[in-house]
C-alpha positions, 0 to 999 in steps of 0.5 A, a space after each residue: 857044664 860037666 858038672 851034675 847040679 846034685 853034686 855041686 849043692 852036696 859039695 857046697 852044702 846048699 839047704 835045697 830050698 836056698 839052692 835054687 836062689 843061688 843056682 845062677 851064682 853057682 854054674 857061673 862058678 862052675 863054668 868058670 872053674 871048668 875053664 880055669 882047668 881046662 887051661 891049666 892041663 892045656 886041654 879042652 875038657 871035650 877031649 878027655 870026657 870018657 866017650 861011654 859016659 861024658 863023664 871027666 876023670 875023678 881027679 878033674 871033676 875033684 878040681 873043678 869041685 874044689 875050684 868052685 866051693 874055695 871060690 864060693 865061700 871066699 867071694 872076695 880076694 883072698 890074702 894069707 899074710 898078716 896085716 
């Protein structure tokens, strides 16, 4: 996982205590969302990690991050048209 745990609790606003509870659910998300953009820019994220740090660029690990909280709060389909 390229994401750090920190982070991702500090994106999603997870209390400490009720993130530990959650963490499986959470790097599933993660994971997920990691493929989900490695598909999109066509690329295994292996190859565009910065190789001092193993970090991904700011505008991927942003990606990933925004995936993973829409696919959190929303853990249903999710529909934008009026019924």
């Amino acid at each position: 996982m390229y994401i750090d745990h920190v982070i991702l609790r500090k994106h999603l606003n997870i209390d400490d205590d009720y993130f530990d509870e959650e963490w499986e659910y959470v790097e599933a998300l993660c994971l997920a969302a990691e493929n989900a953009v490695s598909n999109h820019i066509a690329r295994p994220l292996s190859e565009i990690t910065d190789s001092s740090t193993g970090k991904l660029p700011p505008s991927v690990n942003h990606a990933i991050l925004l995936l993973v909280g829409h696919w959190y709060a929303n853990r249903e389909s999710v529909t934008f048209a009026q019924g």
